[in-house]
ROKOLFI-341065 format. One line per 8 residues: number of its first residue (from 1); their letters; for each residue x, y, z of C-alpha. Coordinates in steps of 0.2 Angstrom, whole numbers, always signed. Example, Ala and Ser with C-alpha at 12.3 -4.5 7.8 and 13.67 -1.06 7.14 Angstrom:
// residues 2
1 = AS = +62/-22/+39; +68/-5/+36
// end
This chain:
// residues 671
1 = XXXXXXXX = -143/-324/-109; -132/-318/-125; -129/-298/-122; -136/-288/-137; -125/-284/-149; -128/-273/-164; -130/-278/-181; -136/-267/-197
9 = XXXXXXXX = -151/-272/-209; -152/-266/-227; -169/-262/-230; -179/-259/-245; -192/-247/-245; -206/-240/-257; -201/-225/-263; -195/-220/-279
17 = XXXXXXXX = -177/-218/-275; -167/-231/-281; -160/-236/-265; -160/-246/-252; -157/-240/-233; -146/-247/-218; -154/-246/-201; -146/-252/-186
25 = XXXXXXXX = -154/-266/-174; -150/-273/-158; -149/-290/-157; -146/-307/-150; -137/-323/-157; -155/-332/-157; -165/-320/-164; -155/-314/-179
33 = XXXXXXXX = -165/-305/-190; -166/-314/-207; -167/-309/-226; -185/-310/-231; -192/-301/-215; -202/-286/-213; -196/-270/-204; -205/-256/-196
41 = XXXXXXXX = -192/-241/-199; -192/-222/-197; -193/-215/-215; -192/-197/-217; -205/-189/-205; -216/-207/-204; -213/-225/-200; -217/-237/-213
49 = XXXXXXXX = -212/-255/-216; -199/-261/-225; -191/-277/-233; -173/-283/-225; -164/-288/-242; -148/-290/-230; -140/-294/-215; -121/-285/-210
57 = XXXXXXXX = -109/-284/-196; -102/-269/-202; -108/-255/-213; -101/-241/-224; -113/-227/-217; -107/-215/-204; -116/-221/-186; -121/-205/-182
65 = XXXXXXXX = -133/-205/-198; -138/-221/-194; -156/-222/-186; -161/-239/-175; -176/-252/-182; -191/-252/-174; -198/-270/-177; -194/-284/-184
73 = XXXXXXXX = -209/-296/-190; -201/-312/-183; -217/-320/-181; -219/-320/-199; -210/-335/-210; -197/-324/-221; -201/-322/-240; -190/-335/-250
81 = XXXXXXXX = -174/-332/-259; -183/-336/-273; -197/-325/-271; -182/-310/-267; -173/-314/-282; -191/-312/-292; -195/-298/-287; -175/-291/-292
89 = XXXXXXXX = -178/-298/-307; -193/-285/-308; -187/-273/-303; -170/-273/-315; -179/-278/-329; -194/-262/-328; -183/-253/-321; -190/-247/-305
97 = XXXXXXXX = -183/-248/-288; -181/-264/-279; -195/-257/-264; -207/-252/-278; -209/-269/-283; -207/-282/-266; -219/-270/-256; -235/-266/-268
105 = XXXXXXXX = -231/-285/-270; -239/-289/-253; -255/-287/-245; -258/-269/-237; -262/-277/-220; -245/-285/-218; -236/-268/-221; -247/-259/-208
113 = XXXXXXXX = -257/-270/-197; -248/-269/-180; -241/-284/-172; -255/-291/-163; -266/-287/-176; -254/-301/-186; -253/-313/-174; -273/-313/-174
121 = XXXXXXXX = -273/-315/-192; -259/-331/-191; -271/-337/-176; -285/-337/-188; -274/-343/-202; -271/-359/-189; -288/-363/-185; -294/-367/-204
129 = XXXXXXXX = -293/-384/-209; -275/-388/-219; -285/-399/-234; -269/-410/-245; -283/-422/-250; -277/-421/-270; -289/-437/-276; -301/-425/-291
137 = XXXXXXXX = -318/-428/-290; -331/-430/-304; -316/-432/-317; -323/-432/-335; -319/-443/-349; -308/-431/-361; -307/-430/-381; -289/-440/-388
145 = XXXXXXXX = -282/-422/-391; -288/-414/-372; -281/-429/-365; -264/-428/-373; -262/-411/-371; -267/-415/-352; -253/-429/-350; -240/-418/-359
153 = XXXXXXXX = -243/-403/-344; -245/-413/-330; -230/-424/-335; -219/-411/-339; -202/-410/-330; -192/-394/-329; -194/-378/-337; -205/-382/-351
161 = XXXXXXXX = -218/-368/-360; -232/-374/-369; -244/-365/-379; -262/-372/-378; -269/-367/-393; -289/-372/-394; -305/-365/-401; -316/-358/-391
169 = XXXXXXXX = -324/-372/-380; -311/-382/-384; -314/-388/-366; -296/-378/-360; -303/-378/-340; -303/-395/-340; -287/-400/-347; -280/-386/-336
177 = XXXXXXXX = -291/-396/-320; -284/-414/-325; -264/-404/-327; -267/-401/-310; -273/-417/-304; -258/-424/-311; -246/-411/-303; -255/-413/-286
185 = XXXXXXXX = -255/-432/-286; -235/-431/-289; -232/-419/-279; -236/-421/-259; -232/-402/-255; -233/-394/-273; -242/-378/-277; -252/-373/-291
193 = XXXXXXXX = -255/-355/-299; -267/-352/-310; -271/-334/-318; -284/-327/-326; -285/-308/-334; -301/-302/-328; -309/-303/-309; -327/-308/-318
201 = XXXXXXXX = -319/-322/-323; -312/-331/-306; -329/-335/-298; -333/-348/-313; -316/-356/-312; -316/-353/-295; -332/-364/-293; -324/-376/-306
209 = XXXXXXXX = -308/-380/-293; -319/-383/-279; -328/-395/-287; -314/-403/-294; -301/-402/-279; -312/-402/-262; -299/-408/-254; -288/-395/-258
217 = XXXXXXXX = -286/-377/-251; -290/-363/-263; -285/-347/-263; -291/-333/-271; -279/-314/-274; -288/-301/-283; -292/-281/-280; -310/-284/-275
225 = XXXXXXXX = -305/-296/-260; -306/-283/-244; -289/-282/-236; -293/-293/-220; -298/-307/-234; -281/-304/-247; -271/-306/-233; -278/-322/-227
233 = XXXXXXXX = -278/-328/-243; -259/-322/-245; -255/-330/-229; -263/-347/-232; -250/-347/-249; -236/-342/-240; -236/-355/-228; -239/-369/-241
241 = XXXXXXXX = -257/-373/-235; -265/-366/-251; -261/-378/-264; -270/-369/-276; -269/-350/-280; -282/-342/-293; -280/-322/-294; -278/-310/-306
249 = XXXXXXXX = -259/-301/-313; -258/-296/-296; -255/-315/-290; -238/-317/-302; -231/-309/-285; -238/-319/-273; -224/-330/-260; -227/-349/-266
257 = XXXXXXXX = -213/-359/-258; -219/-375/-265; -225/-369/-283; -222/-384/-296; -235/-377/-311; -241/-361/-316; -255/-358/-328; -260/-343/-338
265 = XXXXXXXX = -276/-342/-345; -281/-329/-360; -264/-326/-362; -267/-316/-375; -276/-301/-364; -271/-285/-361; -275/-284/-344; -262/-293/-338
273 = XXXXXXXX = -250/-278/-339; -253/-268/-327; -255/-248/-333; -253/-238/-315; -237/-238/-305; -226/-254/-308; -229/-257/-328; -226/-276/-327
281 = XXXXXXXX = -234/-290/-338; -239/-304/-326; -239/-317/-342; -221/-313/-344; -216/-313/-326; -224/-330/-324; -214/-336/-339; -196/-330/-330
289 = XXXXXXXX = -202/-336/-312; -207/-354/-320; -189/-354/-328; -179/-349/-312; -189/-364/-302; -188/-373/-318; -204/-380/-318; -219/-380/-331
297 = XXXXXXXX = -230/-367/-338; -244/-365/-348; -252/-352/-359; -269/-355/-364; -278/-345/-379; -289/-348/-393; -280/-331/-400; -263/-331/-394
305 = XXXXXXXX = -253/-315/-393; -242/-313/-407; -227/-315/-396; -231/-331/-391; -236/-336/-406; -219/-333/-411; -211/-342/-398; -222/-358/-403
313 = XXXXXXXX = -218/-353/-421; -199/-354/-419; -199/-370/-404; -196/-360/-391; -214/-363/-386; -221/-381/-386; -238/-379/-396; -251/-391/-390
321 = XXXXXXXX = -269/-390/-400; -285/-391/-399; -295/-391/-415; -311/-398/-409; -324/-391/-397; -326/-403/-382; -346/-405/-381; -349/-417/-393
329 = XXXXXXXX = -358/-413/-410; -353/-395/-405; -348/-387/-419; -340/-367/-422; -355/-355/-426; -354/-348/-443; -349/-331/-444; -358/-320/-457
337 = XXXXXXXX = -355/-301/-464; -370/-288/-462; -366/-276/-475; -371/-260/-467; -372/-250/-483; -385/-262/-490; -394/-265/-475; -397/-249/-467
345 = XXXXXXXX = -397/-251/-450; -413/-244/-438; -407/-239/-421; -390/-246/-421; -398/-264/-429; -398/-270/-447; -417/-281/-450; -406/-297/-453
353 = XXXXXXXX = -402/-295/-435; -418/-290/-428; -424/-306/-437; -411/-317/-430; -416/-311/-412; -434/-313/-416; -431/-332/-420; -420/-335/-404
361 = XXXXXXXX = -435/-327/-393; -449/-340/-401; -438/-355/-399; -433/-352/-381; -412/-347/-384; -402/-333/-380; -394/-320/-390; -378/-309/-386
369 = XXXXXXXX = -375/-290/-390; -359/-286/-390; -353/-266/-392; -337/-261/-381; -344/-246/-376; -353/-242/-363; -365/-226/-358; -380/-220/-368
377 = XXXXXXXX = -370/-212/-382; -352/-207/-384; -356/-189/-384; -372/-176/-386; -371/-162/-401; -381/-146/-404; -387/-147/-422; -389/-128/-426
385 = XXXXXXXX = -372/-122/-419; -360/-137/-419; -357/-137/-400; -351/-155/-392; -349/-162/-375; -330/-162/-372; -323/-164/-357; -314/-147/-350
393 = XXXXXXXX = -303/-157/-342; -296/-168/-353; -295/-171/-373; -312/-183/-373; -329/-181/-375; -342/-183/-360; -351/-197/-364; -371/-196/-359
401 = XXXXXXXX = -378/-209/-347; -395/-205/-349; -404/-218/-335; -393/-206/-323; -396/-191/-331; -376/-186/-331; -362/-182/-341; -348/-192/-338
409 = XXXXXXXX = -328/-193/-344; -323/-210/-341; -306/-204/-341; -305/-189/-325; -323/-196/-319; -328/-178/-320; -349/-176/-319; -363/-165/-324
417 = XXXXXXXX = -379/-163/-325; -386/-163/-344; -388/-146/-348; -407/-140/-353; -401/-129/-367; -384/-128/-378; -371/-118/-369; -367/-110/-385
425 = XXXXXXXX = -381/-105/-394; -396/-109/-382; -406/-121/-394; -412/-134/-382; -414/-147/-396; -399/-157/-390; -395/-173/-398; -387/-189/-392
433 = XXXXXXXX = -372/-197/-406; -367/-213/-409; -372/-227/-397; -369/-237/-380; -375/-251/-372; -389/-239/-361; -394/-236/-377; -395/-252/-385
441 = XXXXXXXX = -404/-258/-370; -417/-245/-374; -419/-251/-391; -421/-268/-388; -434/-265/-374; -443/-257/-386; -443/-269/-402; -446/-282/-390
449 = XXXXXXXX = -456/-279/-374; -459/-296/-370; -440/-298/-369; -430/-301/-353; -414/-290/-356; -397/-287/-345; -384/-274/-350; -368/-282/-343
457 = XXXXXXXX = -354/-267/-341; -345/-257/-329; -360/-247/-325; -372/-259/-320; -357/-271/-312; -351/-257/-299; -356/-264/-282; -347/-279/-276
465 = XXXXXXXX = -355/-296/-282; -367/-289/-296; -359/-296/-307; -357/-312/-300; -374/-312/-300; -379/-306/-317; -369/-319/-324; -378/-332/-311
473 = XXXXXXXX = -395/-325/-320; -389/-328/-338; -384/-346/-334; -402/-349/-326; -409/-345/-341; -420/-330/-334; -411/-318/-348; -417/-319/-365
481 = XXXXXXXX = -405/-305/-373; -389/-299/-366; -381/-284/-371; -361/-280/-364; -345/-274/-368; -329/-286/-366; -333/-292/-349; -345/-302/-358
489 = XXXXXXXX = -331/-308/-371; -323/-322/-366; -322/-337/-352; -341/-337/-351; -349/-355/-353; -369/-350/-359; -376/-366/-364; -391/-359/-372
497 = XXXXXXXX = -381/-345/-381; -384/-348/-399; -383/-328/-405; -369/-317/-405; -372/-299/-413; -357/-289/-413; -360/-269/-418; -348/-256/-423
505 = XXXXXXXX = -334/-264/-424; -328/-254/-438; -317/-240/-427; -303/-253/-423; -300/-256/-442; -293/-236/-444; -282/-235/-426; -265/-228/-427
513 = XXXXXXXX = -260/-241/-415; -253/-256/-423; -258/-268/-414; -277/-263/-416; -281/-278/-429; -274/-289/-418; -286/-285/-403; -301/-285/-413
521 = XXXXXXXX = -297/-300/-420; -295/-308/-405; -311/-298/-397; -319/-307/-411; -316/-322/-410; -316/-322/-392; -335/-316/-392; -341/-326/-406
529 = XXXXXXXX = -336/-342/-395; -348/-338/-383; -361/-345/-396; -367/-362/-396; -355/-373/-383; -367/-382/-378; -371/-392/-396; -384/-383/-404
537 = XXXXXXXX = -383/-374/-419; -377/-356/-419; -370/-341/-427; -362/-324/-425; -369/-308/-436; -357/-294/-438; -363/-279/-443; -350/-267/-455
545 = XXXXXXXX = -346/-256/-468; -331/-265/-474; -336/-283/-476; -322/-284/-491; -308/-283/-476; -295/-297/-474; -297/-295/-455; -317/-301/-458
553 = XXXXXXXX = -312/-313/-469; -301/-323/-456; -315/-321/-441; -329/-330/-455; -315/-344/-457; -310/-346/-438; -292/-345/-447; -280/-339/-433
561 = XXXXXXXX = -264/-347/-440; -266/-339/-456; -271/-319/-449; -257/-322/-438; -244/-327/-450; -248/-312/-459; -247/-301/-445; -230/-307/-441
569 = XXXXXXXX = -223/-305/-458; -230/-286/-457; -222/-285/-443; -206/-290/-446; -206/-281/-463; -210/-265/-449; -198/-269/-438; -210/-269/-423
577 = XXXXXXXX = -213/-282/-406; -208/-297/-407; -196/-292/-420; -190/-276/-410; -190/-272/-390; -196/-254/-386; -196/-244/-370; -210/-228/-369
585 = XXXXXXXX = -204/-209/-358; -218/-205/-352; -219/-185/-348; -234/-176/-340; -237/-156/-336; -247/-141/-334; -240/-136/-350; -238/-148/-369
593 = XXXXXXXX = -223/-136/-372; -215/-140/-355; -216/-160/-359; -209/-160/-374; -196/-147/-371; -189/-163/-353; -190/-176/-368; -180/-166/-379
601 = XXXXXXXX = -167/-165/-369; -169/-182/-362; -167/-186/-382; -151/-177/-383; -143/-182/-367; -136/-200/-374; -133/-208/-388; -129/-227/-388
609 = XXXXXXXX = -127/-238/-404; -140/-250/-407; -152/-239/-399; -167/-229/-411; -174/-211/-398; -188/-207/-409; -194/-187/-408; -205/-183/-393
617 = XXXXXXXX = -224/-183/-396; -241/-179/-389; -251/-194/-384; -264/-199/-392; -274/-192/-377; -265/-176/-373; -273/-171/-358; -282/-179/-345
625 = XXXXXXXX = -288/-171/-328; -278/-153/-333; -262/-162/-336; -254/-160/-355; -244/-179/-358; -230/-184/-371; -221/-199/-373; -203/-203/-384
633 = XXXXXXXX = -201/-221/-392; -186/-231/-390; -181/-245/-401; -169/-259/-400; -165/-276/-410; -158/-280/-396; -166/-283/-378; -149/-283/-369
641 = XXXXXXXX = -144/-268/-378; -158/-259/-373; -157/-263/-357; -141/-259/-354; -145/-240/-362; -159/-238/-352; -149/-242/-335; -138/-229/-340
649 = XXXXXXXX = -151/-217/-347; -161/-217/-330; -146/-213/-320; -143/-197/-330; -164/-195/-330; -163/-196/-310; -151/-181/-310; -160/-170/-320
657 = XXXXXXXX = -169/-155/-311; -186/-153/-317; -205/-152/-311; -209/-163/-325; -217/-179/-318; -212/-193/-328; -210/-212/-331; -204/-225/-340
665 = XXXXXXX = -214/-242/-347; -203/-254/-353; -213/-266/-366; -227/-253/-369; -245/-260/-376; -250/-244/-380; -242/-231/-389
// end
């Protein structure tokens, strides 16, 4: 038996410094620890688990500050060099410490189960049956351009992006499916990745790939998933015996050893940056991981973001289209402009649409509310005195939710009860503004009482699998009107959906933020190609004050190319993304004076060519939860460039004392 001799593991750890730790460990020849493995390490005052990033004879620290490795998880296959150098990438790219990004990066069970805990979890893992049957079943005859743009992705070699660019129910899913059929046929051990923006969205898709594949492992990797079940799932990708991964953003991190295809679907959503901790965009992650495996991946929208339709623009992107619907004889709905200064609209609904619903009820078809915002109405008002229901801990009203009888700020989650009389003056007439989807359920119960209605939101979707469900119900055919917000938008196949009525969506026309008009155009489109994918006749009714806008004009047309083309060259007349690369200093206190005063020196503390520091502002919502925020814009031509400054920026950040929490976004969406 070899004696023990000592060795010293560098080990990354999530924390926000932007290091990474030596430990010493005590080891034999045969049971080297490896780069890839997890650690149990004393950190501070507590032991937490680590990521070896190296493996040394000999290090630079002093021994006598050196403290001794717990564990090692040698039971566990080590995470790839690949997946390593991901995760570095990252990490440099958004700036954040290399522990900060591999750790969140994997399940919360593998970092703090104990070892026997694992080694039931592998045991499990073991017992399930290893499916590599990749023959599809129940393949459907596709359209001339579904099938080219099929052969193009699954006969792709190398690193090759391509855009999918199709009308809504253009039949995207299933050229995605017959991709993958293609790549699973070729490939014995090959792994495929498919992401969607929105958790409502994988059980349809879901359901989709196990009819099509069921001879093929699935695994799912969202946040709803319990921890026992995301570490399964994780596991069974790991070890190669998933050959098909569906997840949300989170899922860009997941360890695929074998992956030959990866497939983003809605591209174009916001959701797939993620907003707390780590700001990374999964859609741009997947596009650098596909390159460094050089392997192909696409991007499927029927409103691409501007960026990548740039990069199809300029050949960067391959651009492969869809102009037809799938089902055949389906058509586009036609799209037509309530103007809501002529027809005067009673309880949020113009006549035109009230008639349009009444037609839909007496021939047996569906219709589709759309208003992204949810609650009774956006804030109650006291008519004598002025009085309104802010929110005393943020800059935000407290919206009503009247079936609960509370006040609520959807931004701290602070609650109260709906106060009797107002606070101000005492008049206890009180009076609801504006409208949500509570309250156009109410109305609609009321103008039709034979109806069957169903609010889809985040209200009514809150307990795990209602909204599963509800979805389930609309398929069935048991709702006759549906009201909801954008989780009802988009991915949704309602065959007997011929109505899409879309209310106040006037507000988005008047945002500061410049990408507002590209959102509600996509938001448009999106929800107006819920209507009529199954062949019969439909249309879309939206209600507004400003029919004359070009943005209106473009969503009657289905004209993406051109509403995008002209966004681009505003754009680039602005010098705003894709033409420019911006970072956003994020700086929160008790104090607005205290924030701005820490990004005006971190303003002043370096200057770099190349590099715009804009003046320090208050967000748009200055305080939330008793905590004042202000950001300061930075602006380059140049990705490298600024890149290169903000390395150097941060360093100089790090070092300066202050009680100010702070962060920095690098690619912001919202600013």
């Amino acid at each position: 038996m070899n004696n023990p001799c000592p060795c010293y593991l560098q080990i990354a750890i999530d924390t926000p410094l932007n290091a990474v730790f030596d430990y010493r460990w005590q080891c034999e020849d045969d049971q080297r620890p490896q780069v890839g493995q997890l650690a149990l390490v004393p950190f501070a005052r507590r032991e937490v688990m680590g990521l070896i990033v190296g493996v040394a004879e000999a290090t630079d620290v002093p021994v006598d500050k050196l403290k001794d490795a717990l564990a090692v998880r040698s039971q566990l296959p080590p995470l790839s060099a690949k997946w390593l150098a991901l995760a570095g990438f990252a990490a440099d790219y958004y700036q954040r410490p290399l522990g900060e990004v591999a750790l969140p990066g994997l399940p919360k069970n593998l970092r703090v189960l104990t070892t026997v805990a694992l080694d039931r979890a592998l045991k499990k893992l073991a017992k399930l049956e290893t499916r590599h049957d990749p023959a599809p079943a129940n393949m459907p005859v596709l359209n001339p351009q579904q099938q080219a743009a099929a052969d193009a992705i699954g006969g792709a070699a190398g690193f090759t992006p391509s855009l999918l660019y199709g009308v809504t129910g253009s039949g995207k899913t299933e050229v995605y499916l017959q991709a993958c059929a293609q790549v699973l046929a070729r490939e014995p051990d090959g792994q495929i990745l498919i992401l969607v923006p929105e958790i409502n969205l994988t059980p349809q898709l879901e359901g989709n790939i196990r009819a099509r594949f069921p001879g093929v492992m699935l695994a799912t990797l969202h946040s709803s998933l319990s921890e026992g079940e995301r570490m399964l799932h994780w596991l069974a990708a790991h070890q190669g015996k998933a050959r098909i991964v569906l997840g949300t953003r989170l899922a860009i991190l997941a360890s695929l050893p074998h992956l030959k295809l990866i497939v983003i679907d809605e591209e174009h959503d916001p959701s797939y940056k993620q907003q707390e901790g780590l700001r990374y965009s999964a859609r741009d992650l997947a596009v650098w991981r596909a390159w460094q495996l050089q392997i192909p991946i696409v991007l499927g929208s029927a409103t691409p973001s501007l960026e990548t339709w740039h990069h199809a623009q300029s050949g960067r992107y391959r651009k492969l289209e869809l102009r037809e619907r799938a089902v055949q004889n389906a058509v586009l709905p036609q799209v037509k402009l309530i103007d809501m200064e002529r027809d005067k609209p009673k309880d949020g609904l113009t006549s035109q649409l009230v008639a349009a619903i009444r037609q839909r009820m007496e021939r047996g078809e569906q219709s589709l509310l759309f208003l992204n915002r949810r609650g009774y109405a956006p804030v109650i008002c006291c008519e004598s005195c002025g009085w309104i229901s802010e929110c005393t801990r943020c800059t935000s009203f407290m919206v009503l939710h009247r079936p609960e009888h509370r006040l609520r700020c959807h931004h701290c989650s602070l609650e109260m009860r709906i106060p009797r009389h107002c606070p101000t003056c005492g008049n206890v007439d009180l009076q609801p503004l504006g409208r949500g989807t509570q309250r156009v359920e109410e109305g609609l119960q009321a103008l039709f009482p034979e109806a069957r209605v169903l609010r889809i939101d985040a209200d009514s979707t809150r307990k795990k699998g209602s909204a599963q469900e509800a979805f389930a119900s609309v398929h069935r055919g048991e709702v006759d009107i549906l009201v909801g917000t954008q989780m009802v938008a988009k991915g949704h196949d309602f065959k007997k959906l011929t109505l899409v009525g879309i209310m106040n969506p006037d507000t988005a026309l008047f945002s500061q933020d410049y990408r507002a008009s590209e959102r509600l155009f996509a938001q448009l489109m999106q929800v107006a190609g819920r209507a009529g994918r199954a062949g019969m006749p439909s249309e879309v009714l939206v209600q507004t004050r400003y029919p004359q806008h070009p943005l209106y004009g473009a969503v009657v047309h289905h004209d993406y190319d051109h509403f995008a083309s002209a966004l681009l060259e505003e754009r680039e007349q602005a010098a705003l993304p894709p033409y420019l690369f911006q970072a956003l200093l994020r700086a929160e206190a008790r104090e607005l004076a205290t924030a701005i005063e820490f990004l005006t020196i971190a303003r002043d503390c370096l200057q770099h060519p190349g590099i715009t520091i804009n003046d320090p502002i208050p967000m748009t919502m200055t305080r939330v939860y008793n905590v004042d925020r202000a950001q300061l814009l930075v602006e380059s031509p140049s990705r490298p460039a600024l890149q290169a400054f903000l390395k150097e920026w941060l360093h100089m950040l790090r070092e300066m004392k202050s009680r100010v929490k702070w962060s920095l976004e690098v690619d912001p969406l919202d600013i």
